[in-house]
N, C-alpha and C positions, 0 to 999 in steps of 0.2 A: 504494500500500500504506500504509495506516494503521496506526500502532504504538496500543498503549495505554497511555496516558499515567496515572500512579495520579493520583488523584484529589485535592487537597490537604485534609488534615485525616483523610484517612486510619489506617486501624492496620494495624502487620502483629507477623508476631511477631519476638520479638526473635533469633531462630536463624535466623529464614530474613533478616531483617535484615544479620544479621552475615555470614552466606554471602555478601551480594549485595554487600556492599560491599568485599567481599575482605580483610576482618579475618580470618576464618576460611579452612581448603581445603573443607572439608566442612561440611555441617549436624551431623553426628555432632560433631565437633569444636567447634563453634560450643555442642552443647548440653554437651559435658562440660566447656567453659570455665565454663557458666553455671553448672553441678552442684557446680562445685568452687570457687566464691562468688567468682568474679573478673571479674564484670558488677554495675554497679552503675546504674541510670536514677534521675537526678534526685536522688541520694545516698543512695537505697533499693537495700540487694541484693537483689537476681533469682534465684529459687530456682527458677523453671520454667522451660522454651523457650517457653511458650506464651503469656508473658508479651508483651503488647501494645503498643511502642511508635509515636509518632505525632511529627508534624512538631513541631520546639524543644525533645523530650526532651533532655538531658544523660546520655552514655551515659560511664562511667566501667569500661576496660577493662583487665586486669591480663596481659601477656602474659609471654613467658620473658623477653623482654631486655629490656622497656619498659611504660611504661605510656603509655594516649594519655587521651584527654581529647574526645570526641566529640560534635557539638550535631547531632541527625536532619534536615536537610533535607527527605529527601523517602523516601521506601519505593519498592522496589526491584521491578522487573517478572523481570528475568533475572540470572546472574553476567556482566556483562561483562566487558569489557577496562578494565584500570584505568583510564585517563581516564573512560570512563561511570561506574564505581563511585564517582571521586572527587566527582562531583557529588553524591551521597548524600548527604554530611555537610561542616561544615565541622571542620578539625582545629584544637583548640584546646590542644593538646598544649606547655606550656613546653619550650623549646628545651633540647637536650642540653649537659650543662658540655661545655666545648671539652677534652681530654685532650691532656696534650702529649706533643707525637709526636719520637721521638728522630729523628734522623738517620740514614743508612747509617755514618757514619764513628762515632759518637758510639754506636752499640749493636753496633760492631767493635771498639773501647778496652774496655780491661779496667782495673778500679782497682785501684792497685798495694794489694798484701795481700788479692784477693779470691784465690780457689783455691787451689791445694795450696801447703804454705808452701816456701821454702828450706829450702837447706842451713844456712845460718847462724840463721834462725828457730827449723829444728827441734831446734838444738843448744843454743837457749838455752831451750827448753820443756823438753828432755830437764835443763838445771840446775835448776830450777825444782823437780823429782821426780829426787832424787838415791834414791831410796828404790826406786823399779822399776827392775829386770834389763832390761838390751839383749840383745840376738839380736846384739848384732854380733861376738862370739865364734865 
């Protein structure tokens, strides 16, 4: 059995691109990404699906959590399983700043004077506004 291999220097478009390489769930999705100006090839935005990309484009993708940075290898026959997909393109995407990550014990500590105050806090806020009536009558 012979697969079919695309052809180098080929075009495809850039929605069925985006499906293939599993940036997108759907083509629908793939085109309302492109509709909503958040595909950019080569530092031009992409206002169509039908828009034609080919092998060493620069694809510039804007998603909800991320943006990646994408260079087209090669155009895409079916959606596979991510390792086939990943041959697609290479990811040129700047690496995430590292966020530092508290501990179990260290987001268990509470800092003295966060939440509700004292008794002795709330008596010296209550001098502070000798002018307001207490309920404690």
């Amino acid at each position: 059995m012979t697969e079919k291999q695309p052809q180098p220097g080929t075009r495809q478009r850039i929605d069925k691109w985006l499906f293939f390489a599993r940036m997108a769930k759907s083509r629908s999705i793939a085109q309302a990404l492109i509709n909503s100006n958040n595909v950019r090839v080569n530092g031009d935005l992409v206002s169509q699906a039908s828009f034609q990309v080919k092998p060493g484009d620069q694809i510039n993708l804007k998603l909800e959590r991320r943006d990646l940075v994408l260079v087209v290898r090669t155009g895409g026959e079916r959606r596979g399983p991510f390792e086939e997909a990943r041959l697609l393109y290479d990811d040129l995407t700047p690496p995430r700043k590292e966020v530092e990550k508290l501990t179990l014990f260290e987001q268990a500590q509470r800092l003295r004077g966060s939440g509700r105050p004292t008794k002795k806090q709330r008596r010296e806020t209550d001098r502070l506004y000798p002018d307001l009536e207490t309920d404690a009558d």
